[in-house]
N, C-alpha and C positions, 0 to 999 in steps of 0.2 A: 161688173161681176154678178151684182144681181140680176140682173135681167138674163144674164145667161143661165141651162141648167146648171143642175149640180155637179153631173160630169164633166161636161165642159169645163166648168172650175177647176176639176182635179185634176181634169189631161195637163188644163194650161198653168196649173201650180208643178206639177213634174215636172213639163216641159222648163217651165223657168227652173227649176230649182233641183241640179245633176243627181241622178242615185249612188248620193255618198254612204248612206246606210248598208245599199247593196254592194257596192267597192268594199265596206270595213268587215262584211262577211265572208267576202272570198279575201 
């Protein structure tokens, strides 16, 4: 993970992990 940027990180932290925040808003 370090070697990748910091986006990369974050695409592939979303990617793993479903947008339950955004489900509990709508």
């Amino acid at each position: 993970f370090m070697k990748l940027p910091t986006i990369e990180n974050a695409q592939r932290l979303a990617v793993n992990t479903p947008p339950q925040e955004e489900e509990s808003s709508k």
